[in-house]
Structures are given as C-alpha cells and as structure tokens.
C-alpha positions as CSV (number, residue, x, y, z in Angstrom):
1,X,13.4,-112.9,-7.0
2,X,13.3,-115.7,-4.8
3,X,10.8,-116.1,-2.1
4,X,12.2,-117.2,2.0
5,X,10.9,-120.0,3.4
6,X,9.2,-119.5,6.7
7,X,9.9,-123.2,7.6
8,X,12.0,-123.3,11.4
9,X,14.2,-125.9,11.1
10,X,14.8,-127.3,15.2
11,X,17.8,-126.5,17.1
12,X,20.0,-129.0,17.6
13,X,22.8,-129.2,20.5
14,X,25.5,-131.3,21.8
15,X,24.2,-133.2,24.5
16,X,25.5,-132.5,27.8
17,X,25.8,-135.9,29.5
18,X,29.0,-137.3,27.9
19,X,31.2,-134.6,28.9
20,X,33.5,-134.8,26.6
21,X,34.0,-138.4,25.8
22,X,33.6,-139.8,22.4
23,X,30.0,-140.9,22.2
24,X,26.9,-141.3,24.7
25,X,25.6,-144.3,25.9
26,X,22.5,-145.5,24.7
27,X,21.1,-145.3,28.1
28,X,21.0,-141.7,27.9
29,X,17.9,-140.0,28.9
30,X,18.2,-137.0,26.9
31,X,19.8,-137.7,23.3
32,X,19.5,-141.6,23.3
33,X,23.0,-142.2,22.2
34,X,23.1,-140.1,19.5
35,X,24.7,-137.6,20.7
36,X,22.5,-134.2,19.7
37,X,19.1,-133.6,20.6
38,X,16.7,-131.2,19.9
39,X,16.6,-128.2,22.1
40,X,13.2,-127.3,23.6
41,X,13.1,-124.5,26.5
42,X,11.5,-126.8,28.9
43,X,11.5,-129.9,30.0
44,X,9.6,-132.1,32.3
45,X,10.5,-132.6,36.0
46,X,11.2,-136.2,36.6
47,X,9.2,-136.1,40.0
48,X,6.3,-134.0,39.4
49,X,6.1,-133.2,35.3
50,X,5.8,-129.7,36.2
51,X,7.9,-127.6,32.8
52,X,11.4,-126.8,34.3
53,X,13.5,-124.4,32.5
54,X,16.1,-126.1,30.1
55,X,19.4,-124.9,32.4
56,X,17.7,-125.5,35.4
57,X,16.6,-129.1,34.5
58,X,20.5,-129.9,33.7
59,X,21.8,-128.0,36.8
60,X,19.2,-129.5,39.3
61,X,19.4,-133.4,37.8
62,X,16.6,-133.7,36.0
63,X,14.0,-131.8,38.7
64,X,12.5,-128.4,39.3
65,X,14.1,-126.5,42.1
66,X,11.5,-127.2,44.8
67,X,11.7,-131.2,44.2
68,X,15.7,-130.6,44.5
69,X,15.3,-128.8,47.2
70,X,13.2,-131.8,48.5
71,X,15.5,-134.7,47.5
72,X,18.4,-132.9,48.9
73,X,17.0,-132.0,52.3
74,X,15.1,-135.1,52.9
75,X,12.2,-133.1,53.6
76,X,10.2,-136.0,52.8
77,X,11.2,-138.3,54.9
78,X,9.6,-139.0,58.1
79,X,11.3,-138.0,61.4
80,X,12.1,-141.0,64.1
C-alpha cells in the first residue's frame, strides 16, 4: 500500500498580459517573461500595498478598487 503525499505543488497559470501573442516580454510585471506564474489569491496594490483580490488586481490595473477609483476620478488632484 502506498502512502499520499501531503506535499501541495503551486498553481500555475497562463499569464494574462500577452493576450494571446506568442510569448511575454521580459518587462512583464507579473510572470517576468516566462510566461506562467504562480497563482496566489492576492496581490499587492501598486499604490498602497493593501492585499487586492487576484481578479480584481487584473481587472482594476494593478490597484485596489478605492485607489482606481482615485486614479480614475482624479480625486487627488487639487482643484484650480
């Protein structure tokens, strides 16, 4: 009888980035140019580190919802 191993072995996914062409660039700040990365459920927002969930992180570029929300509305801007 042979015994299962309880070792997890990551999750690996196509990165998202190069839609469909061949390969990613190298400049690519989520698999590096190797086009698969290891999936984790969150990632860091770019502007405040805060853990955004993996989905929302791709759908919002890169940022939490209220930092989009920000960037977008220009909420941080001063008025003239």
């Amino acid at each position: 009888m042979s015994v299962g191993s309880l070792i997890m072995e990551p999750m690996i996914v196509e990165c998202p980035r190069h839609e469909g062409n061949f390969d990613c660039t190298p400049f690519c700040n989520v698999c590096e140019g190797e086009q698969e990365y290891e999936y984790t459920e969150t990632i860091p927002c770019r502007d405040c580190s805060t853990p955004v969930d993996h989905d929302i992180w791709f759908e919002e570029l890169e940022m939490c919802v209220d930092c989009s929300n920000k960037f977008y509305t220009h909420e941080d801007e001063e008025e003239e």
